[in-house]
Each structure stands twice: as C-alpha cells, then as structure tokens.
KOLDREN-863690 format. One record per atom (N, C-alpha, C): residue number from 0; residue in one letter; atom name; x, y, z. Coordinates in steps of 0.02 Angstrom, whole numbers. Each point is the difference from the previous one (the first is absolute). Layout:
REM KOLDREN-863690
seq	type	atom	px	py	pz
NUM	A	CA	X	Y	Z
...
REM end
This chain:
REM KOLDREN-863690
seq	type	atom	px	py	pz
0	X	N	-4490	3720	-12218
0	X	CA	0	-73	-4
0	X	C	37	-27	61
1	X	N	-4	-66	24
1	X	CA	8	-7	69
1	X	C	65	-60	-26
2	X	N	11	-2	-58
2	X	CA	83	-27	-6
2	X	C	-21	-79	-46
3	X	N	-56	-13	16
3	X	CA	-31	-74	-6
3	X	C	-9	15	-93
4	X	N	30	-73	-21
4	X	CA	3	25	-64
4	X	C	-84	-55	-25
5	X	N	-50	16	-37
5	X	CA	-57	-32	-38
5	X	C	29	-55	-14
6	X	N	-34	-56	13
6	X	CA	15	-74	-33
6	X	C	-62	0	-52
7	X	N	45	-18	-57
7	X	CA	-34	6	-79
7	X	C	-7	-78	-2
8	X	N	-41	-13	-19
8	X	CA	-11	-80	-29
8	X	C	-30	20	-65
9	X	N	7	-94	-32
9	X	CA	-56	0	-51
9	X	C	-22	-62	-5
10	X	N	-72	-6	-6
10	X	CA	-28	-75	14
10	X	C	0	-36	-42
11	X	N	19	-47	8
11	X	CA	17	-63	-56
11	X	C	-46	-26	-35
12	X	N	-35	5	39
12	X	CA	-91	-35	-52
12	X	C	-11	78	-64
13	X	N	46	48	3
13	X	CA	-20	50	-31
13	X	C	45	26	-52
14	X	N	60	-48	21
14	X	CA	69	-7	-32
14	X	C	12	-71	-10
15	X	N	10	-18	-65
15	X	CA	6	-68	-27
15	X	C	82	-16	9
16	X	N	39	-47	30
16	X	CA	73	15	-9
16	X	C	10	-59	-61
17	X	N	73	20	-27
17	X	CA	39	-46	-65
17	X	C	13	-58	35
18	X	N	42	-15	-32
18	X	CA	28	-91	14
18	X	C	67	34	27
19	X	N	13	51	-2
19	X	CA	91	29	29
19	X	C	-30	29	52
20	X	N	-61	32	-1
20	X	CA	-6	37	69
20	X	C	-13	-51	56
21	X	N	-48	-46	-8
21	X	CA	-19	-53	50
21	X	C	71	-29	-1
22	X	N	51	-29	-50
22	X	CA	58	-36	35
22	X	C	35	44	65
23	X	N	0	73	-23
23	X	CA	40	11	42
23	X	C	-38	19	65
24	X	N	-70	16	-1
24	X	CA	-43	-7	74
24	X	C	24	-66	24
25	X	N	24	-43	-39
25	X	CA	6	-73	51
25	X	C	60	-21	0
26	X	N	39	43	-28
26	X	CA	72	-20	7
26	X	C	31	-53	-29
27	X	N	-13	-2	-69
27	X	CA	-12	-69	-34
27	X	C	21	39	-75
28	X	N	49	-63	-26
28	X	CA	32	3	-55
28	X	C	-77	-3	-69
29	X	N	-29	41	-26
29	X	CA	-47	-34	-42
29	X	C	-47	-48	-10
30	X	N	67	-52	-31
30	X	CA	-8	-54	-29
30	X	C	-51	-39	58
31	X	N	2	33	65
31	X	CA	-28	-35	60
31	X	C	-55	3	-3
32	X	N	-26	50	-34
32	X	CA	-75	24	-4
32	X	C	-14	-38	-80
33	X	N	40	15	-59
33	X	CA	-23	-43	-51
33	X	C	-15	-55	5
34	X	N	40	-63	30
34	X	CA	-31	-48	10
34	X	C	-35	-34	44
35	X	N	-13	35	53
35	X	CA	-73	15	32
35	X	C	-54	4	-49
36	X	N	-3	48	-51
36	X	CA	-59	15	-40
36	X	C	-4	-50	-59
37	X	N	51	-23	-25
37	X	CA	-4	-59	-43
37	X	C	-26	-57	53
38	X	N	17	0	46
38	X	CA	-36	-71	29
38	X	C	-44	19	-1
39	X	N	-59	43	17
39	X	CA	-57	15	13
39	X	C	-3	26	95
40	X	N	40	-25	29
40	X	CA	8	54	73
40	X	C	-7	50	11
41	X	N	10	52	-15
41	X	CA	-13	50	-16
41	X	C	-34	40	-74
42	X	N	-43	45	6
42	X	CA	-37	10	-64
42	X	C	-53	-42	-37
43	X	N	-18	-61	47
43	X	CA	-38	-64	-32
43	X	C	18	-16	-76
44	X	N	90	14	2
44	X	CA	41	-21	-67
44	X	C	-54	36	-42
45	X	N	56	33	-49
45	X	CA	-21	31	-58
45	X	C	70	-3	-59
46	X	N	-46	8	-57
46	X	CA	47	-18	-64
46	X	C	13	84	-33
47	X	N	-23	45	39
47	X	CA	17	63	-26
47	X	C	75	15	11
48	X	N	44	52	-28
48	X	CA	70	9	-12
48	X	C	28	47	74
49	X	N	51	-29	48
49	X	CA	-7	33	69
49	X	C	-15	71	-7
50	X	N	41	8	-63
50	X	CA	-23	90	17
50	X	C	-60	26	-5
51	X	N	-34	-36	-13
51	X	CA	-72	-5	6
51	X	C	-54	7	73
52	X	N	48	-42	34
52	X	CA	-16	-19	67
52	X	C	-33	45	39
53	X	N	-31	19	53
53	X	CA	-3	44	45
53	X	C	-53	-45	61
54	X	N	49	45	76
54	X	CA	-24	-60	57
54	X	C	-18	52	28
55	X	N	-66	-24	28
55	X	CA	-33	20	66
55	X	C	24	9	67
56	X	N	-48	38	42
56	X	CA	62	1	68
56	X	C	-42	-101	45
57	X	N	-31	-8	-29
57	X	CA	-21	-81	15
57	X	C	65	-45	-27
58	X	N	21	17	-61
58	X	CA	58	-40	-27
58	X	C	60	33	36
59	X	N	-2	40	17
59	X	CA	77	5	54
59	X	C	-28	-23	59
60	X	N	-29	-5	20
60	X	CA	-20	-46	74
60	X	C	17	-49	-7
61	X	N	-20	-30	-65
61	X	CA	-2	-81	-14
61	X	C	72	-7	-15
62	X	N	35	54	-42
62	X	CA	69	-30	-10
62	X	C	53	-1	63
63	X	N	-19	32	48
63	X	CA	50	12	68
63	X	C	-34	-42	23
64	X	N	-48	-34	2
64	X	CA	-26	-65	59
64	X	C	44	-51	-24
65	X	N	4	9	-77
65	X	CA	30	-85	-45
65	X	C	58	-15	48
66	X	N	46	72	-22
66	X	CA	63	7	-4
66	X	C	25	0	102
67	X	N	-48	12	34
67	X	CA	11	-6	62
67	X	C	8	-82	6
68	X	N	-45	-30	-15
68	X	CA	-14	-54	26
68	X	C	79	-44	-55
69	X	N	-15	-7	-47
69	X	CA	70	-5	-48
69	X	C	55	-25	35
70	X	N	18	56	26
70	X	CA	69	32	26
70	X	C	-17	-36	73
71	X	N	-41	30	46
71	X	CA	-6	-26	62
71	X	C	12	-71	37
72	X	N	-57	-45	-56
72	X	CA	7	-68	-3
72	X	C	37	-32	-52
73	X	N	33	20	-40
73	X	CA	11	-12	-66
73	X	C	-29	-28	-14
74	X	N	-40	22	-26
74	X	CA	-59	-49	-39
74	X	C	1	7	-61
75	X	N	-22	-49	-62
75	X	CA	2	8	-65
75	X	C	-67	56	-1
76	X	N	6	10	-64
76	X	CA	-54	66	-30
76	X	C	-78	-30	-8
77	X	N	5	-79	-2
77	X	CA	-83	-16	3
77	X	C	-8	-5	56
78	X	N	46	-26	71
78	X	CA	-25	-18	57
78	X	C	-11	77	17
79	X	N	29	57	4
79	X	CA	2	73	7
79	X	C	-92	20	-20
80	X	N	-6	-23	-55
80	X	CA	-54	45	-25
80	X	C	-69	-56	17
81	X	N	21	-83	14
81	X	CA	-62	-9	33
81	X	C	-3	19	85
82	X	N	48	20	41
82	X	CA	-12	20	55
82	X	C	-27	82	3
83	X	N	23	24	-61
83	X	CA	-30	63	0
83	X	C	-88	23	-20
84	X	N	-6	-60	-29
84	X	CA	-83	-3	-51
84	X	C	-30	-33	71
85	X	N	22	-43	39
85	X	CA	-30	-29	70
85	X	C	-21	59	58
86	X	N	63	52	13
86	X	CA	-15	47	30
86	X	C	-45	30	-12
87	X	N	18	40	-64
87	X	CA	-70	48	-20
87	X	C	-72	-35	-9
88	X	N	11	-42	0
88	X	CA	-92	-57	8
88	X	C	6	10	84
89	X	N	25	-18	35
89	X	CA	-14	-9	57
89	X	C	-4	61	37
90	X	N	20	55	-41
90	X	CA	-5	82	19
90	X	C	-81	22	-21
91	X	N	-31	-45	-67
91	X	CA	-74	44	-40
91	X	C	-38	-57	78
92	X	N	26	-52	5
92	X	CA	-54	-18	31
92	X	C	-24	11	75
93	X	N	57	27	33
93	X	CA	1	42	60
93	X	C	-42	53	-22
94	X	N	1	58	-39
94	X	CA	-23	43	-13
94	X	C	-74	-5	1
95	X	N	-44	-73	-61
95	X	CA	-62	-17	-1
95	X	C	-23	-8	75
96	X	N	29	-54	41
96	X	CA	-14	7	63
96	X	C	-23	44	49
97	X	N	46	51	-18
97	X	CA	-8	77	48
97	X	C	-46	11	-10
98	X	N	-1	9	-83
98	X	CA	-94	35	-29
98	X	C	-48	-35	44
99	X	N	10	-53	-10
99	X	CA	-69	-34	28
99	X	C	-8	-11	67
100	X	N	51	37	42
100	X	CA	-20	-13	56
100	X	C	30	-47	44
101	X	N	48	-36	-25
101	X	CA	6	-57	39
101	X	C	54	-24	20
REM end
C-alpha cells in the first residue's frame, strides 16, 4: 500500500439523516431545524413527530443555504428561505436554458 489511506463515503440520497444528525451537519442547536420544519421551510412543514423526521442531502443544502444567509445578512428565517426558494428557481431555470440551447 502506498501509505494513502481509502476515502469511505456514504451518499446521502442513500442515507436518510435524523433531525440530530442534520443539526449537527449544520452546526445548529436542533430546535433550529424544528422550527424550520414547523414553519414549513424546510420539509414543506410536516405534522409527523421529529423523530420521525428524516432529511435528504437536498434538505442539508437547503438548511446550510438558510443558515448561511441567516447569519451572513442576518436575516429573519422567511427573508432566508425566500432568498433561498429565489436561488434555486433561478438555478432550474438556467439549467432549462442550457437544455435548450440558449
């Protein structure tokens, strides 16, 4: 062996994480992510019990964009999540573009 140790991953779309695992991917007390999901910001709000919960690696994207922008600008959690719902529209529609050519 040449000393180099294997980098192990595991893909997130293939691994669902908790409501403790995503806090601590984002460095965030919980409750940061609960009421995210009670507003509907994250999870398109659901009335299931957190431990219930499980986030996509799309919902940790979305929760480190919130929480960037949050913190960055301090921004409240609706201005956060409509600059974040603006991006990702303005990200699908770049994309349609490409397709087509243009």
């Amino acid at each position: 062996m040449n000393g180099k140790q294997p980098i192990r991953a595991v893909s997130l779309d293939e691994t669902a994480l908790t409501l403790d695992e995503l806090a601590r991917a984002c460095a965030v007390d919980p409750g940061w992510v609960v009421h995210r999901v009670r507003t509907g910001i994250l999870l398109g709000g659901t009335e299931a019990a957190p431990e219930a919960w499980r986030f996509t690696s799309v919902d940790l994207v979305r929760a480190r964009s919130l929480l960037r922008i949050e913190r960055d600008f301090d921004a409240n959690e609706e201005v956060a999540a409509l600059v974040v719902d603006l991006t990702e529209e303005v990200r699908r529609l770049r994309r349609r573009l490409r397709a087509a050519g243009l």
